[in-house]
N, C-alpha and C positions, 0 to 999 in steps of 0.2 A: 504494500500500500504506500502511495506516495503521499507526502504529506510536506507542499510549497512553502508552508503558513512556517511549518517548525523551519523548515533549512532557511526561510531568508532570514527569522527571529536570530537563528543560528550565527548566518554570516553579519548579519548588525550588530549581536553581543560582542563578535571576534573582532567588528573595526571599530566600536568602540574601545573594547581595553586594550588594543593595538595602538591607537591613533591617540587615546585621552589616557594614557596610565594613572594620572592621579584621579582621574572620575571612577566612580563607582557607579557601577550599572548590577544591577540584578532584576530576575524576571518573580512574579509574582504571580503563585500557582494554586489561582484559585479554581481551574477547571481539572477534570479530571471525576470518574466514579467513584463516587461513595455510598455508603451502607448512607439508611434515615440517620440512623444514630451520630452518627460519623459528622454527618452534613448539618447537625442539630450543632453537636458542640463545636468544629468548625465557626459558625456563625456567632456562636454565642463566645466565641474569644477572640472576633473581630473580623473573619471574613466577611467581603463584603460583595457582594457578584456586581460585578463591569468595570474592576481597577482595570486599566492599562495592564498590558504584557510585560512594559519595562521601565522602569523607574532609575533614576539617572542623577545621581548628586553631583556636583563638582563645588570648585571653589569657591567663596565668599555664600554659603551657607544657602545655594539655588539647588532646585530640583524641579525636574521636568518627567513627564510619563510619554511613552511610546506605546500606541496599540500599535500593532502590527496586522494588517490584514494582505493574505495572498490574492491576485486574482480580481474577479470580482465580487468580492468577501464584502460583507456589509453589516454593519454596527449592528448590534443587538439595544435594544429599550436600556436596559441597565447599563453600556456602556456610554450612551448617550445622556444618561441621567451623570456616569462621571465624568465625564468632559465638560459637562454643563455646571458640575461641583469645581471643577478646575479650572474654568473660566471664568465664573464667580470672583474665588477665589486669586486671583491674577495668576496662576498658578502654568504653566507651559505648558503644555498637552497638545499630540499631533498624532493623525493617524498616515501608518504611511504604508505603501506597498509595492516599495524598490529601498534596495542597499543607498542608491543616490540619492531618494527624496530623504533617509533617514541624514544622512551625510548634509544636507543644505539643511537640514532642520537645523541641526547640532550645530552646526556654523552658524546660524542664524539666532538661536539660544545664546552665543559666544559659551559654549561648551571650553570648561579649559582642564 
């Protein structure tokens, strides 16, 4: 099974700690099957369904979230409720779905 979505998340993760070494990127794994039970207490210690893929700190105390969508992959209601908590918020959020749009994003952030 091929699966576009993980390999370009994939190749974004590697040009970010390639290209920013002092940024921190890590992916947030909120999908995935669970038991009821599982997805109960999940929630109940902070999951929250529609963070971003990838969340992104760098220097002077900034952070920005990446959803990643392959294709033509399309926001789900709860993602769209967080990017809408993120823009509120001033907060960076961008959905991208190429290595380069991720790459002018980060540029665009002044990722350092």
């Amino acid at each position: 099974m091929k699966r576009p979505e993980q390999s370009l998340q994939k190749s974004i993760v590697t040009f970010i700690r390639t290209a920013y070494p002092r940024a921190v990127c890590f992916h947030v794994p909120n999908g995935g099957g669970r038991s009821k039970i599982e997805a109960a207490i999940f929630k109940s210690i902070g999951v929250m369904s529609g963070v971003a893929d990838l969340c992104i700190l760098w220097k002077g105390g900034h952070v920005g979230f990446i959803e990643v969508k392959a294709g033509k992959g399309k926001l789900s209601e709860n993602q769209l409720k967080f990017m809408d908590h993120c823009v509120r918020l001033g907060i960076p959020w961008e959905c991208v779905n190429s290595l380069e749009q991720a790459q002018s994003t980060l540029k665009h952030w002044g990722v350092s």
